[in-house]
Residue frames as qw, qx, qy, qz and C-alpha x, y, z in Angstrom:
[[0.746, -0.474, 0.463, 0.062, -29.33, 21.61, 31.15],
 [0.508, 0.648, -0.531, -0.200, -26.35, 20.70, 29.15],
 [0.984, -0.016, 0.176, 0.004, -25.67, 16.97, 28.55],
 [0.186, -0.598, 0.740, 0.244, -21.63, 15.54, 27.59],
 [0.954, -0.018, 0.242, -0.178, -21.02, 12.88, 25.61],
 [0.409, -0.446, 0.746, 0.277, -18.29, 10.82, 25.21],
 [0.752, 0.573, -0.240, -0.219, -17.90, 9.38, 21.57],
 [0.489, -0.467, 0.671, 0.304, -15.13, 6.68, 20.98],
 [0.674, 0.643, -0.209, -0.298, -14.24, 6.60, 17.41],
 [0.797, -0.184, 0.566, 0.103, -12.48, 3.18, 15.67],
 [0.550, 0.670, -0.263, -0.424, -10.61, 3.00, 12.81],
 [0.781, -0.065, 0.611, 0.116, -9.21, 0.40, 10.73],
 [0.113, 0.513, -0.615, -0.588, -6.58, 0.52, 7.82],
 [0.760, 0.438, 0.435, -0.205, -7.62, -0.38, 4.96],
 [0.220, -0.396, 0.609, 0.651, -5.58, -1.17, 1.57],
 [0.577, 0.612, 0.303, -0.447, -7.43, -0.28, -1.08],
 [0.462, -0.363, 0.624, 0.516, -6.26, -1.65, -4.60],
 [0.610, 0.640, 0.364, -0.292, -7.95, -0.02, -8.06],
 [0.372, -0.301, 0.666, 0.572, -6.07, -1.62, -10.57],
 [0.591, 0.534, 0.588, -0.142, -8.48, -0.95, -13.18],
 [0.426, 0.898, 0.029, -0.108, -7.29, 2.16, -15.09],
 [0.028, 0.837, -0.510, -0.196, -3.88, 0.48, -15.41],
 [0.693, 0.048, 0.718, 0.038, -4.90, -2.47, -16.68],
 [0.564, 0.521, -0.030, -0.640, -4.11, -3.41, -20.37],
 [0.870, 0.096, 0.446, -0.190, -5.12, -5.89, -22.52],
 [0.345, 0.656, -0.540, -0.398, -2.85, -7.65, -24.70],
 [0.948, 0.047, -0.258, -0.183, -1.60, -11.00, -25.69],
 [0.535, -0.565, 0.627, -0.047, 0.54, -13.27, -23.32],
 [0.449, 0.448, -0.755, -0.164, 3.41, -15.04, -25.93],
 [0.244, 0.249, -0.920, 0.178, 3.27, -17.90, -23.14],
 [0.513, 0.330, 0.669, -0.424, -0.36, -18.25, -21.99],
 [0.116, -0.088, 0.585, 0.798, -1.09, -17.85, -25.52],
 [0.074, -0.775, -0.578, -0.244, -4.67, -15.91, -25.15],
 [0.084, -0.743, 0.039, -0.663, -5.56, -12.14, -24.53],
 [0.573, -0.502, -0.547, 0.347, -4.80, -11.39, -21.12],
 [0.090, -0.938, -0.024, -0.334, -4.78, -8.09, -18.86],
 [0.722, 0.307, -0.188, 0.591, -1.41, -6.72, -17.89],
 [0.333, -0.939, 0.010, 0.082, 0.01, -4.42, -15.07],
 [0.274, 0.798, -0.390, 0.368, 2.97, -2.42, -14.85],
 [0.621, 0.124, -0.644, 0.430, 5.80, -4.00, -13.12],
 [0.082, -0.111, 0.536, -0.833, 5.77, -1.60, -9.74],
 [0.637, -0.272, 0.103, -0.714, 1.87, -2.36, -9.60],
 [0.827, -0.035, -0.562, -0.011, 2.54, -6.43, -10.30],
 [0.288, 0.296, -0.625, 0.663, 5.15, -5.81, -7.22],
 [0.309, -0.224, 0.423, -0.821, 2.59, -4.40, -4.94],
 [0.856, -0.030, -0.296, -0.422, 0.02, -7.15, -5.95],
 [0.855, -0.192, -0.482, -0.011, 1.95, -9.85, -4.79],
 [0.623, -0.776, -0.087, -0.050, 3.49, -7.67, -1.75],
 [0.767, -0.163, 0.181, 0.593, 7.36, -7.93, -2.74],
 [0.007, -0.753, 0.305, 0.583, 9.98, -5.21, -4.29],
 [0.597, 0.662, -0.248, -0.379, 10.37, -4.59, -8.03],
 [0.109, 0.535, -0.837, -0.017, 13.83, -7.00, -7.51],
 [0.394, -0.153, 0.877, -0.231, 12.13, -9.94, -6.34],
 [0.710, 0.517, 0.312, -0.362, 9.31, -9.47, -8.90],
 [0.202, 0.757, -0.575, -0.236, 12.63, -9.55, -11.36],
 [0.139, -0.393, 0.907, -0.051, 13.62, -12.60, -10.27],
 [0.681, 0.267, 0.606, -0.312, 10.35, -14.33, -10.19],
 [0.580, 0.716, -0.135, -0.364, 10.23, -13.03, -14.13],
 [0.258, 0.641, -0.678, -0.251, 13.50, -14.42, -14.77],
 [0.395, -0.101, 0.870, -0.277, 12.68, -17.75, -13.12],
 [0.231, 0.055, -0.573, -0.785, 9.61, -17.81, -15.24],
 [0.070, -0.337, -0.866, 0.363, 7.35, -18.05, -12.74],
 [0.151, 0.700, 0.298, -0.631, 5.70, -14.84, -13.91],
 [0.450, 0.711, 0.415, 0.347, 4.76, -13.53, -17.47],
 [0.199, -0.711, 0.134, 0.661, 6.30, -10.37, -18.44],
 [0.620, 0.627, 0.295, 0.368, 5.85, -8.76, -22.05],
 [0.287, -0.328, 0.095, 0.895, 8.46, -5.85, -23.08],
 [0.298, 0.810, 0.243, -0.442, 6.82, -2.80, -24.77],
 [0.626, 0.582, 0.089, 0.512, 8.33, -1.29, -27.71],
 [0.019, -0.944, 0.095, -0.315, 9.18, 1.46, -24.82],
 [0.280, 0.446, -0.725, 0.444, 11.46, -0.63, -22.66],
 [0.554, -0.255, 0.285, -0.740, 8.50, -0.95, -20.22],
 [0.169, 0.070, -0.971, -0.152, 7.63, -4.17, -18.80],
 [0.687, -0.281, 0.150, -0.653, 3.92, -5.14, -18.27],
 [0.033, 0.226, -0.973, 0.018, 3.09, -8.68, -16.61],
 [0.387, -0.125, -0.619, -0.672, 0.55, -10.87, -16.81],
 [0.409, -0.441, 0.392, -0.696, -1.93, -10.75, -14.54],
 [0.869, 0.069, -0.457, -0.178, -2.89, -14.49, -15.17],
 [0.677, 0.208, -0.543, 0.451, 0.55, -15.71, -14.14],
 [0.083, 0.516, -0.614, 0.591, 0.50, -13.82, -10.61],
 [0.712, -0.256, 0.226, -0.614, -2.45, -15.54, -9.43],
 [0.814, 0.162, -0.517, -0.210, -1.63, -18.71, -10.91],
 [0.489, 0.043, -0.791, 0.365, -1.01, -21.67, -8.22]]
């Protein structure tokens, strides 16, 4: 005798965020202690906004931001959490 069954399968999105291997330590001129640093487009996605708004925050100086010697900005991860 063969038997049926009905399965009912649930998913659920999930945002998964492994900022580890693009994390690097350096010093923050304006916390002035070592701190760990993300690339601008990942700071962006951290706090859920576009590179421009994360621009603005920088210029505002609501956010840390160190320039590289490449042109590259990393920010400080301190400063996005802060408040």
């Amino acid at each position: 005798m063969k038997r049926t069954r009905r399965v009912k399968i649930t998913t659920i999105r999930r945002r998964l965020l492994c900022l580890q291997p693009f994390v690097i330590r350096t010093h923050c001129p304006i916390c002035e202690y070592a701190v760990e640093t993300l690339a601008a487009a990942q700071a962006a996605e951290v706090l859920e906004v576009d590179v421009n708004t994360l621009n603005r925050l920088i210029a505002d100086g609501r956010v840390h931001a160190i320039e590289t010697v490449s042109g590259s900005r990393r920010v400080c991860q301190d400063s996005l959490f802060a408040k």
